[in-house]
VEXMISE-760697 format. One record per residue (C-alpha): residue in one letter; x, y, z. Coordinates in pm, whole numbers, padded with zeros to 5 digits, always signed. Example, Ala and Ser with C-alpha at 12.3 -4.5 7.8 and 13.67 -1.06 7.14 Angstrom:
2
A+01230-00450+00780 S+01367-00106+00714 
END
This chain:
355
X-00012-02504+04204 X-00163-02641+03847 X-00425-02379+03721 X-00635-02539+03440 X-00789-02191+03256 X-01044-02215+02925 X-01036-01885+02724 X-01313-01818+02524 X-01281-01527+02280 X-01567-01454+02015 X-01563-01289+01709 X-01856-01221+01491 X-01829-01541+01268 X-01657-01758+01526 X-01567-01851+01856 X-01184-01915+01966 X-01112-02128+02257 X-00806-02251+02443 X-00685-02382+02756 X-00392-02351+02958 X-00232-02484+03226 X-00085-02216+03390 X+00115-02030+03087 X+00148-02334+02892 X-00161-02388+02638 X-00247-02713+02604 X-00494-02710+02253 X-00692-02449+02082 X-00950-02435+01855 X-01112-02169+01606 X-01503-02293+01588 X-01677-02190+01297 X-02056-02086+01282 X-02270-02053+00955 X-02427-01767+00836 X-02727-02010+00888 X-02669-02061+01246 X-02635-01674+01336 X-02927-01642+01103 X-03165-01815+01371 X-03040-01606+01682 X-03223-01315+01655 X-03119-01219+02001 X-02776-01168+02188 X-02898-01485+02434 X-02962-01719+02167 X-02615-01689+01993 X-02466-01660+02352 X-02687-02071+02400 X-02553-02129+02022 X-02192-02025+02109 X-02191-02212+02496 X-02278-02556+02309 X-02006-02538+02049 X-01782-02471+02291 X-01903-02750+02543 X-01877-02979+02223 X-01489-02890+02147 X-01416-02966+02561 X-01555-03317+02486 X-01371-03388+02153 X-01063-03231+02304 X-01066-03468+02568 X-01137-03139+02856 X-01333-03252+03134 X-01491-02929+03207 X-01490-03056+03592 X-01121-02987+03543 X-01074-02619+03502 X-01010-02389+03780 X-01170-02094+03586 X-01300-01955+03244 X-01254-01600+03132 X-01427-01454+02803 X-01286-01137+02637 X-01450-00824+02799 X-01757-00690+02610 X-01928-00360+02509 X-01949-00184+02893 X-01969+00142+02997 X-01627+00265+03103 X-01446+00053+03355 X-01096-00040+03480 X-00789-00238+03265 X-00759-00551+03426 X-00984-00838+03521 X-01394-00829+03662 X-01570-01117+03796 X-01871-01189+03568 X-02233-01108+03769 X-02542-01059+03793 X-02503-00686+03724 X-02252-00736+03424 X-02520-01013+03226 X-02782-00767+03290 X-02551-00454+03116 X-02414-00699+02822 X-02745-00858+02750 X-02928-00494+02754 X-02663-00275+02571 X-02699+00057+02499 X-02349+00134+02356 X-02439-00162+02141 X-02404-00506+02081 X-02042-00629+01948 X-01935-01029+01973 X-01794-00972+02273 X-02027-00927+02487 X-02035-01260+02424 X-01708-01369+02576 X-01856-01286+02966 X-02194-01465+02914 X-02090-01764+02762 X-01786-01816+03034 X-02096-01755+03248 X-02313-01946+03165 X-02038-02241+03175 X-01883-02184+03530 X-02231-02171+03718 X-02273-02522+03726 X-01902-02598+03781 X-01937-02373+04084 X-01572-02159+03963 X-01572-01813+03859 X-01602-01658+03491 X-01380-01375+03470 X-01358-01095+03180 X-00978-00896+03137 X-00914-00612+03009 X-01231-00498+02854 X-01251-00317+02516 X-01390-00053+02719 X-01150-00009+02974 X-01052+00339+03060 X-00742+00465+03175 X-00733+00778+03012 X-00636+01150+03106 X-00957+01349+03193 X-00830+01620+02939 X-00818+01355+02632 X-01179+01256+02693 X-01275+01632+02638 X-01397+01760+02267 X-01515+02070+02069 X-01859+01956+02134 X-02027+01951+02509 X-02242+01665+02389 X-01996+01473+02308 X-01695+01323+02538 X-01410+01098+02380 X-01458+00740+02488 X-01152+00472+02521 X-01238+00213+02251 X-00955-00004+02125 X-00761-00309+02135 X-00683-00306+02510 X-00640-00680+02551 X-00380-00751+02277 X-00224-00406+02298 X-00132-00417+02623 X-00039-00813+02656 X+00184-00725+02391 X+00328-00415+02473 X+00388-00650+02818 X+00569-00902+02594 X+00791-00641+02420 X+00918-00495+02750 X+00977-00847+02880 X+01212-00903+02597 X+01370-00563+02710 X+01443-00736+03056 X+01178-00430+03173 X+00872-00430+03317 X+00591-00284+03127 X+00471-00041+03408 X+00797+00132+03347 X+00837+00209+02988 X+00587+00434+02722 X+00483+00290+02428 X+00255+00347+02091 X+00061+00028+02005 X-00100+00032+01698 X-00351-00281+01643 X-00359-00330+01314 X-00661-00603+01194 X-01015-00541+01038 X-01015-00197+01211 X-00762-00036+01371 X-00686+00141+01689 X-00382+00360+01838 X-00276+00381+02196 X-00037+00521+02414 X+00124+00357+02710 X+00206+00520+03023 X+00415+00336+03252 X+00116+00098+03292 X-00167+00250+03120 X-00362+00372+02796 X-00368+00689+02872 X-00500+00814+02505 X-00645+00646+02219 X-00727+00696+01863 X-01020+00465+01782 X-01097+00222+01480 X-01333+00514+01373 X-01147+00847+01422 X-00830+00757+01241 X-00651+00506+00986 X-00922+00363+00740 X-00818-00015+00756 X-00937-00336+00548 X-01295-00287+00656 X-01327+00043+00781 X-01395+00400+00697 X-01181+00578+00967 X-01128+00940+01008 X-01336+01147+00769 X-01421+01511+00767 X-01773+01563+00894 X-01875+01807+00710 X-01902+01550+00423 X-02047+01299+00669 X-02286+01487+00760 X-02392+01611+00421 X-02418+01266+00319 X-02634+01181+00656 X-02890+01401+00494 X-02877+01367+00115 X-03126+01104+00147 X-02908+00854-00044 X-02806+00687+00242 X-03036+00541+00550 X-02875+00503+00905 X-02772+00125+00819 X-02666+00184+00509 X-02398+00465+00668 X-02292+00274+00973 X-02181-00026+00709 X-02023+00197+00528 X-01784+00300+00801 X-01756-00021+00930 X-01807-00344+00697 X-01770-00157+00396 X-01548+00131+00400 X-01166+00141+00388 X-00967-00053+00152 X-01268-00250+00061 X-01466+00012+00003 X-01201+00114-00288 X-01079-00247-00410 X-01351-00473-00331 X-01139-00687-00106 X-01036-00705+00265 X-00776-00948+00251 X-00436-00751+00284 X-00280-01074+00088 X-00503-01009-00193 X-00439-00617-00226 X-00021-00744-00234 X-00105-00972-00536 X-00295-00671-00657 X+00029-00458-00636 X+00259-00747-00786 X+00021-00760-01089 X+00068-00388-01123 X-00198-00249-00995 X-00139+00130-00925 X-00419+00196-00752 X-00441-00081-00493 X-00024+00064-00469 X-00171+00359-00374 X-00447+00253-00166 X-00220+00064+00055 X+00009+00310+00062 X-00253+00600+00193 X-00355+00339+00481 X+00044+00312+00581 X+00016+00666+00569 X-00215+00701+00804 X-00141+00458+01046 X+00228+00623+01079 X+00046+00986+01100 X-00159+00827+01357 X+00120+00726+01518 X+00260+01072+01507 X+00009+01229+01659 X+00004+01027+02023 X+00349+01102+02018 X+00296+01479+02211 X+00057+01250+02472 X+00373+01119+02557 X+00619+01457+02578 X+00829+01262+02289 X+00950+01007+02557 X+00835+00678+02364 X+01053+00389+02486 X+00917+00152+02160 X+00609+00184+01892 X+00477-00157+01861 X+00304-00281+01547 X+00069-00575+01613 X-00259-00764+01512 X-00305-00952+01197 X-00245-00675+00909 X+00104-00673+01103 X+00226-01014+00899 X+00235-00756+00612 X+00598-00664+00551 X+00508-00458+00308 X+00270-00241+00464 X+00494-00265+00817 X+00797-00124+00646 X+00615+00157+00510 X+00499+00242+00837 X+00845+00239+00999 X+01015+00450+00753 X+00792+00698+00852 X+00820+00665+01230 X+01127+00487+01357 X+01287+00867+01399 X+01018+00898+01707 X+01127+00600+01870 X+01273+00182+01796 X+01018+00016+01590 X+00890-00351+01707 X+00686-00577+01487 X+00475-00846+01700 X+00221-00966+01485 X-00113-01159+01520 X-00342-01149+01813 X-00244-01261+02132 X-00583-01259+02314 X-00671-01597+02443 X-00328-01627+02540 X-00380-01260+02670 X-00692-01359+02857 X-00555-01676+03039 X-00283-01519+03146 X-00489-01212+03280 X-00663-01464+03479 X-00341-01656+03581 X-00262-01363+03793 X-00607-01327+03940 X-00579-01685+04055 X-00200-01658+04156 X-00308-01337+04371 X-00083-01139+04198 X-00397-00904+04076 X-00756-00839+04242 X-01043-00879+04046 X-01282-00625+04045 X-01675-00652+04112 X-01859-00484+03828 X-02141-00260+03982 X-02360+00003+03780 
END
C-alpha cells in the first residue's frame, strides 16, 4: 500500500517540507520567512498560523492535494522527557508545546503546525523522535549538584536515522551495533548508541563550542561573569548560544568562510578551528567508557560534516577507538517520514503523549 507522508521540519528562520511516498520523496522545499514576518508573531501560535500558511501555499504550487496524504509528522519539540520514537500529536502535547517551560525552540513548531493541518483532513499528525527523548542510564542523568539532574538534549532524529543508515550499509541492524554520533551543525551534540538507544549524551552546551555556540566552559568563570554586572541574563544566554563559539572569536559562522580564512593565512582562525576539532574528538573520547570501549563505528554527521578539513582532524584523533564514518548533512525530513512510514506500516506503535 501507497503511503503519501508531508514532513514538516522548522528551523528558526525557515520551514522545510517534503513529501514522500513511502521512502521515495517526491519534492521538497526550504521556505524562507523574513525577519519582518517573525517580527509580527509575538507569540509561539502566531508563527505556528504564519508557518501552517506557507506551508499550505507550497502544497498548492507543488501540485499536493493535501486531501492526498495519509499523514503529516513535524519534528518533535521542546517536551519534558519522553520516549525515542513516534507520539501522536494531542490535545495534551499542544497544550505542553504552546505553554513551555523548558522553553520555546522552532520545534515546537513542527507538532502544531502538522496539527493544525491534519484536523481538517481527519489523518493523524505525528512527531518522531523528539529532541527530548530519553533513553538514558539513570546513573548518567545524576550530577554533583542535587538540584540539578542531566537532561537528554541532542540531535536524536538525525543521529539515530543515521546511525540506522550506517549499520544498513554494514548489512546490520542498528539495534545490534554501538555507536558515537556526533551532530555536528550550529551547535553540536554527542551520543552514544546502545544496541538501539542513546543511552548518554553530551549536549550542544556542555561540550564542543561549535559555529554558534559557547559549549563547555568552567563555571567558575560563568558564574563570575553572571554577577559582574556586565552582562544581563539575555545578554549571557546569546552569548552561549547565538554568539559564542567560533563566532564569538572570528565574527563568522560559516565553516566555509573560516577555510578561506585559513587559505589566506590566517593563524588564528587555523587555530580556532583546530581547538573546535579538538574538542569534538575529546568529546568523542569521553562517551567512549559509556560504552566499555566496544564502539562498532563513530559517525560524523550534520552540516559542519561537509568540512573535510575539520572531519579529518577529528579522525586522526579518534579512528584508534573505533572505524570512522562520515555521513554528512541532515537527514531529518527524510528521518521523520520514514519514522512515520513504520507507524503506518505497523511496524512501530505510536505512543499517546500524557502529562
Amino acid at each position: 500500500m501507497a503511503f503519501r507522508i508531508l514532513a514538516i521540519n522548522p528551523g528558526s528562520t525557515s520551514t522545510k517540507i517534503a513529501v514522500y511516498e513511502n521512502k521515495d520523496e517526491l519534492w521538497r522545499q526550504n521556505i524562507e520567512h523574513s525577519d519582518e514576518e517573525l517580527g509580527r508573531s509575538e507569540k509561539i501560535g502566531d508563527q505556528m498560523l504564519l508557518r501552517r500558511d506557507a506551508v499550505q501555499k507550497a502544497l498548492r504550487a507543488n501540485n499536493q492535494p493535501a486531501s492526498g496524504l495519509s499523514a503529516i509528522v513535524g519534528r518533535g519539540g521542546m517536551l519534558p522527557p519522553v520516549q525515542a520514537g513516534g507520539y501522536v500529536v494531542n490535545d495534551c502535547m499542544r497544550k505542553r508545546l504552546q505553554e513551555s517551560e523548558i522553553g520555546f525552540h522552532a520545534s515546537n513548531l513542527g507538532a502544531l503546525v502538522a496539527d493544525e493541518l491534519a484536523r481538517p483532513l481527519g489523518i493523524s499528525a505525528y512527531i518522531y523522535d523528539a529532541v527530548s527523548a530519553d533513553e538514558m542510564y539513570e546513573i548518567a542523568h545524576i550530577t554533583g549538584m542535587p538540584e540539578v539532574i542531566r537532561q537528554s538534549f541532542c540531535h536524536v532524529l538525525n543521529a539515530k536515522a543515521t546511525a540506522r543508515k550506517v549499520a544498513e550499509s554494514q548489512g546490520r541492524w542498528y539495534e545490534d551495533m554501538n555507536f558515537i554520533v556526533a551532530h555536528m551543525g550550529g551547535g553540536i551534540s554527542i551520543s552514544a548508541h546502545e544496541k538501539g538507544r542513546i543511552v548518554d549524551v553530551i549536549t550542544d552546551d556542555a561540550g564542543p563550542f561549535s559555529p554558534e555556540r559557547s559549549g563547555s566552559i568552567p563555571l567558575r568563570n560563568i558564574v563570575a561573569m553572571c554577577y559582574s554586572g556586565e552582562y544581563n541574563r539575555k545578554e549571557m544566554l546569546r552569548k552561549l548560544r547565538g554568539m559564542g563559539g567560533i563566532k564569538a572569536h572570528l565574527g563568522v559562522h560559516d565553516c566555509r568562510e573560516v577555510e578561506k580564512m585559513i587559505k589566506a593565512g590566517d593563524e588564528w582562525a587555523k587555530k580556532i578551528y583546530e581547538a573546535q576539532a579538538y574538542q569534538i574528538a575529546k568529546g568523542i573520547g569521553e562517551l567512549a567508557p559509556v560504552l566499555s570501549g566496544k564502539v562498532d563505528t563513530i559517525i560524523l554527521t550534520g552540516g559542519v560534516a561537509y568540512s573535510e578539513m575539520l572531519t579529518g582532524m577529528v579522525k586522526s584523533r579518534v579512528e584508534f577507538i573505533a572505524p570512522v564514518n562520515i555521513t554528512p548533512g541532515e537527514n531529518e525530513l527524510e528521518s521523520l517520514a520514514l519514522g512515520a512510514l513504520r507507524i503506518l506500516q505497523g511496524e512501530e506503535q505510536a505512543h499517546e503523549y500524557r502529562e
